[in-house]
FINULUM-338715 format. One record per residue: x, y, z of N, C-alpha, C, O in turn. Coordinates in steps of 0.001 Angstrom, whole numbers, padded with zeros to 6 digits, always signed. Example, Ala and Ser with C-alpha at 12.3 -4.5 7.8 and 13.67 -1.06 7.14 Angstrom:
REM residues 2
+013190-005690+007800+012300-004500+007800+013200-003300+007800+014236-003319+008465
+012850-002250+007080+013670-001060+007140+012900+000030+007870+013409+001138+008039
This chain:
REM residues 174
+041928+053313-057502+041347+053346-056182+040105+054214-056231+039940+055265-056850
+039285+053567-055464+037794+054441-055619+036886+055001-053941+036050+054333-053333
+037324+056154-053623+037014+056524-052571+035833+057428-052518+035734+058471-053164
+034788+056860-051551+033618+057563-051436+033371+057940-050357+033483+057321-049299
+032844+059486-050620+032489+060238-049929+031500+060966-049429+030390+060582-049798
+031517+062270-048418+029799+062769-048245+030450+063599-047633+031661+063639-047417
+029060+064772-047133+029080+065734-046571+028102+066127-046218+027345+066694-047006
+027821+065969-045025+026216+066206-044551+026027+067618-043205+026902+067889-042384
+024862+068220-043302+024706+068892-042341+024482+068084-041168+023901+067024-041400
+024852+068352-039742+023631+067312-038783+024069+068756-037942+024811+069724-038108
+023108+068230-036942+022835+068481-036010+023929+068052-034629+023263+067061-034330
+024597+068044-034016+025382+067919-032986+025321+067893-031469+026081+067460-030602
+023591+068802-031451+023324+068334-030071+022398+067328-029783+021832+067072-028719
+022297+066614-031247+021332+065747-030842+022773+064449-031176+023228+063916-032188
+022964+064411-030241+024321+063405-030483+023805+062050-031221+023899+061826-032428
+023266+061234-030284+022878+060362-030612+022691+060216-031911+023212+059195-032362
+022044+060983-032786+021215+060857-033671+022697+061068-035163+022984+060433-036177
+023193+062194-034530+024401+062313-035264+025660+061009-035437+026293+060739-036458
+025721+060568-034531+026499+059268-034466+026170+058257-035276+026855+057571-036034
+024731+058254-034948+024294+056642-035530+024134+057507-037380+024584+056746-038237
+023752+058467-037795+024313+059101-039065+025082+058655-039862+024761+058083-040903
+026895+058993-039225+027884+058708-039330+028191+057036-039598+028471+056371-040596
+028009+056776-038338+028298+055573-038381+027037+053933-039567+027028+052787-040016
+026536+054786-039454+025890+053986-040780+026777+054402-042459+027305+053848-043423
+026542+055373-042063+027412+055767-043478+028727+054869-043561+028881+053833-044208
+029223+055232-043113+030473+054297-042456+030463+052644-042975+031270+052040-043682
+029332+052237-042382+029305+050718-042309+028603+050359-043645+028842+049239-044095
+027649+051287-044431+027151+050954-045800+028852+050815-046731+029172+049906-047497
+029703+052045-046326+031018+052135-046950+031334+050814-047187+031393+050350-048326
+031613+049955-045830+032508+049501-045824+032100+047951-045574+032798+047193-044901
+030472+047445-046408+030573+046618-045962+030063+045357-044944+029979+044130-044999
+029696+046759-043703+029089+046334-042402+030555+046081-041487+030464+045895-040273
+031974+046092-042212+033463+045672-041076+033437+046904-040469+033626+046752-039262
+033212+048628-040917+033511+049143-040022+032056+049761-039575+031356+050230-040473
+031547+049780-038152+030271+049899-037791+030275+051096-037008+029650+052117-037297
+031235+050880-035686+030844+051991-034938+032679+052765-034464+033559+052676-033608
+032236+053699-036114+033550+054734-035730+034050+055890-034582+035115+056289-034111
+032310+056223-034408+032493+057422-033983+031237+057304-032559+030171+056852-032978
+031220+057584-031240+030387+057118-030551+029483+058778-030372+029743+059831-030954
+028586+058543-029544+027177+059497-029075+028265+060509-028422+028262+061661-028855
+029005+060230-027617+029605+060861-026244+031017+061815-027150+031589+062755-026599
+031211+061555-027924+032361+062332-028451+031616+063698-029009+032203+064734-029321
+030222+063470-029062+029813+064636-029594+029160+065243-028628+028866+064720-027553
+028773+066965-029144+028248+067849-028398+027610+069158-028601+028412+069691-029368
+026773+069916-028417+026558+070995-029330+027802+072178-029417+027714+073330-029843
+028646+071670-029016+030050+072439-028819+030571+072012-030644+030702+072792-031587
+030682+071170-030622+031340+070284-031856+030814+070974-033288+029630+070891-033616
+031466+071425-033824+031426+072346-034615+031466+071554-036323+030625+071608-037220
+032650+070932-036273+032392+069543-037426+033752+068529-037132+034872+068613-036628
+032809+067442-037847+033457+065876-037785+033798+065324-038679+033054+064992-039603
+035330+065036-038593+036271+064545-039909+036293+063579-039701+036777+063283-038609
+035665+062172-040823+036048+060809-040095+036609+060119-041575+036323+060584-042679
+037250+059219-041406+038231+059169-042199+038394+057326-041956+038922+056958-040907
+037908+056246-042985+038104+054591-042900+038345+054594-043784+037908+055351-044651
+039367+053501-043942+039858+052910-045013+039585+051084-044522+040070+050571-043513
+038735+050406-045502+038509+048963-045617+039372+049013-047040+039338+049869-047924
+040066+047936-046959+040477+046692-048048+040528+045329-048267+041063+044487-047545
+039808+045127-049535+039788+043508-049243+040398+042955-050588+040587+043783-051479
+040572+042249-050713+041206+041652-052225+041516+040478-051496+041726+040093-050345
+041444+040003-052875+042351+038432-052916+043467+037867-053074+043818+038302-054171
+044320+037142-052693+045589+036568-052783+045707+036117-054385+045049+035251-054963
+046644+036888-054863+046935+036720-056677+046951+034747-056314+046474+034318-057365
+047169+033826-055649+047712+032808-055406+047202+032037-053651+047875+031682-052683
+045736+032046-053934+045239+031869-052798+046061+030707-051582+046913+029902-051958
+045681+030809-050351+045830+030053-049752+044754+028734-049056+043638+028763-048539
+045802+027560-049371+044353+026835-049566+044469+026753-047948+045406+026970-047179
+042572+026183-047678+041997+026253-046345+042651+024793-045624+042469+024542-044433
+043330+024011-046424+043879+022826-045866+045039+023139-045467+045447+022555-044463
+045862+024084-046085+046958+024233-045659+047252+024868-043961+048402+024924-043526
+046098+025295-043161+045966+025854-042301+046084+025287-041219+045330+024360-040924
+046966+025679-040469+047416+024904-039174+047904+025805-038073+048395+026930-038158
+047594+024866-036748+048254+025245-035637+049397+025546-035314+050077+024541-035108
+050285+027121-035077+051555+026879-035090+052119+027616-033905+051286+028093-033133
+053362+027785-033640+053621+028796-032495+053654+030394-032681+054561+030446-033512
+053262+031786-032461+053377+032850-032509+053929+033386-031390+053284+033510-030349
+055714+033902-031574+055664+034674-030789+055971+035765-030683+056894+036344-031255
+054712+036447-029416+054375+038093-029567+055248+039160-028949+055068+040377-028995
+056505+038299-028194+056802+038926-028229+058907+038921-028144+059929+039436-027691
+058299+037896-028988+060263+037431-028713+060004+036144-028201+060211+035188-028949
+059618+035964-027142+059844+034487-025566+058726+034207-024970+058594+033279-024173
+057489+035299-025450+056496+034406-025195+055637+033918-026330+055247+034618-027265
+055340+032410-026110+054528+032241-027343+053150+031686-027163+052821+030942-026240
+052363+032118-028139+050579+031297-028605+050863+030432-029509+051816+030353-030284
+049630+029556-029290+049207+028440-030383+048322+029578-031312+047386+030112-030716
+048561+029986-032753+047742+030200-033834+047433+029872-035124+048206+029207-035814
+046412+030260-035506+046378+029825-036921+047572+030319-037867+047932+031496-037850
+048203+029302-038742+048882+029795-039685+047979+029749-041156+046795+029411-041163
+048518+030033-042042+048456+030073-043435+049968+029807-043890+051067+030328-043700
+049383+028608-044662+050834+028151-045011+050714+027906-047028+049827+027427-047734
+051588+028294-047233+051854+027623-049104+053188+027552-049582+054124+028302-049306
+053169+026636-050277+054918+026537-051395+054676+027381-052380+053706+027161-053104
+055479+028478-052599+055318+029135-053814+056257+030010-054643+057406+029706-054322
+056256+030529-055146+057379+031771-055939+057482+033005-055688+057521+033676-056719
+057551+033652-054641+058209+034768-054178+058515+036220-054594+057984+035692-055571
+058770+037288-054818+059620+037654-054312+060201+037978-052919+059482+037865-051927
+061593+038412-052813+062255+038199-051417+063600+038428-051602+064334+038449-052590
+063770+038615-050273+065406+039254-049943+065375+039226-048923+064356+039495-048287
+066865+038774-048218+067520+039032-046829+068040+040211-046930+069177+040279-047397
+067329+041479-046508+068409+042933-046046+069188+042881-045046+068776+042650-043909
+070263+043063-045301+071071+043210-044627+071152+044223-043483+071289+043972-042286
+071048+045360-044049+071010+046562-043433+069627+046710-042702+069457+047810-042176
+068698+045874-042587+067830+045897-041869+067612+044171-040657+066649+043983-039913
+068594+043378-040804+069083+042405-040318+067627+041705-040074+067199+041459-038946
+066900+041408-041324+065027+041207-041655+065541+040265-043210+066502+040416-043964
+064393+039289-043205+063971+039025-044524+062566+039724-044541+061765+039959-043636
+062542+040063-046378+061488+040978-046744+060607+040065-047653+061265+039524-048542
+059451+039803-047645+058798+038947-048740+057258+039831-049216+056458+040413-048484
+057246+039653-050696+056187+039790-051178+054849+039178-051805+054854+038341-052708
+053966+039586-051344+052710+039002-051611+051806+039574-052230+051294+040623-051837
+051323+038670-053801+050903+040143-054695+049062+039724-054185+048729+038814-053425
+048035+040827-054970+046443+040706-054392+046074+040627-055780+046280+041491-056633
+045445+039387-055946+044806+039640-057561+044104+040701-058102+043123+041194-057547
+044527+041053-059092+043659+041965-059929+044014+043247-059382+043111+044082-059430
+045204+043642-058828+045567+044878-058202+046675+045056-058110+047397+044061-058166
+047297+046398-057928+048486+046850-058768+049084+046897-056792+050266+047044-056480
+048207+046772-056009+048443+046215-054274+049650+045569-054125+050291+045301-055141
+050001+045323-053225+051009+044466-052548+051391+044363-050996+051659+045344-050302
+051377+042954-050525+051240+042916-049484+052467+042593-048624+052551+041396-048352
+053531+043447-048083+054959+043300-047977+055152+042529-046790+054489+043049-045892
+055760+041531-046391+056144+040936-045090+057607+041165-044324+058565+040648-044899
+057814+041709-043390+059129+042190-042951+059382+041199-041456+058721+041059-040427
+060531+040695-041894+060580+039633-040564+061895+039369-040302+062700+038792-041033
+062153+040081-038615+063501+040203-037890+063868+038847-038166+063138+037859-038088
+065514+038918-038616+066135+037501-038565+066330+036445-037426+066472+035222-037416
+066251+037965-035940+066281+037474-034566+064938+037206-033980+064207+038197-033994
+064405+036088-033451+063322+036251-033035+062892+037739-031895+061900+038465-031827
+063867+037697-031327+063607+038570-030274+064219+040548-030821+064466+041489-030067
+064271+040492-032397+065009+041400-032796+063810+042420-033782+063931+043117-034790
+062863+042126-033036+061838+043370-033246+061515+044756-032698+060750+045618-033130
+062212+044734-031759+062436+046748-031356+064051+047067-031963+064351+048169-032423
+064696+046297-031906+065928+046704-033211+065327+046810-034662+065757+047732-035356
+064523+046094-035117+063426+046467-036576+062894+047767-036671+063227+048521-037586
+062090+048086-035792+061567+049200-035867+062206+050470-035325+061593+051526-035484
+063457+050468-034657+064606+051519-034797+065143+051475-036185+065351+052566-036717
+065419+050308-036909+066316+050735-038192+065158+051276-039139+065676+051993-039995
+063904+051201-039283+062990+051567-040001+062550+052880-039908+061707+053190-040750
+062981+053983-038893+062983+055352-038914+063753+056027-040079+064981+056101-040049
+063167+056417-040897+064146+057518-042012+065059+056407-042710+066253+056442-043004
+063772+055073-042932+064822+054024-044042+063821+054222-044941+062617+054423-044783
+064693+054112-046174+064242+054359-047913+063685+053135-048425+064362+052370-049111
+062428+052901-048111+061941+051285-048664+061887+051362-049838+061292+050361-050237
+062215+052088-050775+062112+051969-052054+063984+050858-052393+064284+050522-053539
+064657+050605-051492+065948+050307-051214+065770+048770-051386+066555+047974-051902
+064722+048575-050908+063901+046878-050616+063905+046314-051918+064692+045436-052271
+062760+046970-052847+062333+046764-054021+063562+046187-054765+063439+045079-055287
+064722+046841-054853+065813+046625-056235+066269+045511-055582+067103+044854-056204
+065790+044927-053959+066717+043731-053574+066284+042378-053567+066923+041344-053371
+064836+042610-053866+063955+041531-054447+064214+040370-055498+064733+040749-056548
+063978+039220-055402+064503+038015-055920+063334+037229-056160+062681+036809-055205
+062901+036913-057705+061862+035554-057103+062953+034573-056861+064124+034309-057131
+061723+034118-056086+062542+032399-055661+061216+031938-054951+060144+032460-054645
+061970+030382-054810+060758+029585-054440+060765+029318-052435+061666+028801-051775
+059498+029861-051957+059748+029848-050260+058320+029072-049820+057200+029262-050293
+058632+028353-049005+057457+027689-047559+057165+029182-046658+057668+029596-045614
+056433+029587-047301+055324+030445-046264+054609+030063-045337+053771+029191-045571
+054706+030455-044400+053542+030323-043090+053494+031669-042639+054549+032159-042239
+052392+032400-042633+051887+033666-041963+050573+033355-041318+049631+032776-041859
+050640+033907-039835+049236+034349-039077+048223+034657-039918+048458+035209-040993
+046854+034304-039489+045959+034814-040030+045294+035755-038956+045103+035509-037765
+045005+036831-039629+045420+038322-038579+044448+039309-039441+044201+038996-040606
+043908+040474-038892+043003+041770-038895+043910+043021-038113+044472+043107-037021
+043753+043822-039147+044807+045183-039042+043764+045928-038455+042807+045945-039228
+043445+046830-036948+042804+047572-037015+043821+048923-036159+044660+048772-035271
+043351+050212-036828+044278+051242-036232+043952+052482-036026+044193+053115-037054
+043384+053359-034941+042712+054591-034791+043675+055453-034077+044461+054960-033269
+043646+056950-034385+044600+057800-034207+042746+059008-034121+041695+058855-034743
+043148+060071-033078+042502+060954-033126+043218+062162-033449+044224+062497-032825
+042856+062661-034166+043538+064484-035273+043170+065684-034571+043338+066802-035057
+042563+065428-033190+042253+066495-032600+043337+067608-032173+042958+068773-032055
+044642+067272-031946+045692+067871-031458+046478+068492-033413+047078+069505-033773
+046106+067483-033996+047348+067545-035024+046558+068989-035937+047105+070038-036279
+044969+068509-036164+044061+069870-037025+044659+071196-035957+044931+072330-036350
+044733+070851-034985+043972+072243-033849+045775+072767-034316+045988+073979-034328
+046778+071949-034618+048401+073061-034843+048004+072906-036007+048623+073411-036943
């Protein structure tokens, strides 16, 4: 893994100027996907320094998915209600397991050329996704791994973008 970094003096009451800084840095990182991390208004000549912290990943499917295989299917978000979305669909070789103790099948999806892996966890109940994420408090996923099986499965997964921001202002300041 190859993480790059910086450390720059700025200026803070010139917000503006500090933002768009940042946030270029940012978006050379990553690409141009992540652009605007950090806005004008969060800063101030109060602001003393700014921890910003992206992670982009991209890789490829060890076992791509072809663009034909892609179809309209039902998603639902939340148990009983459902969307029309794109799937990604392929026949392929697996690994996988029904946990028990997590009443989920678990499937794996490797990223070419990377030691990555892209894990899929999916309630057996449609509507048995806040029971998922109660049994997943203080569970040992390393428990998953030894229960893994290749075998051969019909995949269909959403085609979907992870995005996730948390501010550290409370967590640095204890």
């Amino acid at each position: 893994t190859k993480f790059k970094s910086g450390v720059e003096s700025l200026n803070f009451a010139e917000a503006e100027k500090s933002a768009a800084t940042i946030n270029r840095f940012v978006s050379d990182q990553t690409n141009g996907k992540i652009k605007d991390i950090i806005q004008s208004n969060e800063l101030s000549r109060e602001t003393r320094s700014v921890l910003v912290n992206a992670i982009y990943f991209k890789a490829n499917w060890e076992d791509p998915f072809s663009s034909s295989g892609t179809r309209k299917l039902d998603f639902y978000n939340s148990g009983t209600d459902k969307v029309s979305v794109d799937f990604m669909s392929m026949e392929n070789t697996f690994n996988y397991a029904n946990v028990k103790d997590l009443d989920a099948q678990v499937l794996e999806v490797k990223y070419a050329d990377s030691s990555a892996t892209f894990g899929i966890v999916l309630p057996n109940e449609r509507t048995g996704l806040a029971t998922l994420e109660t049994r997943f408090k203080n569970y040992d996923f390393t428990k998953i791994t030894d229960k893994l099986w290749s075998t051969l499965v019909n995949l269909h997964i959403p085609k979907f973008q992870i995005e996730y921001e948390i501010t550290l202002n409370d967590v640095l300041k204890n």
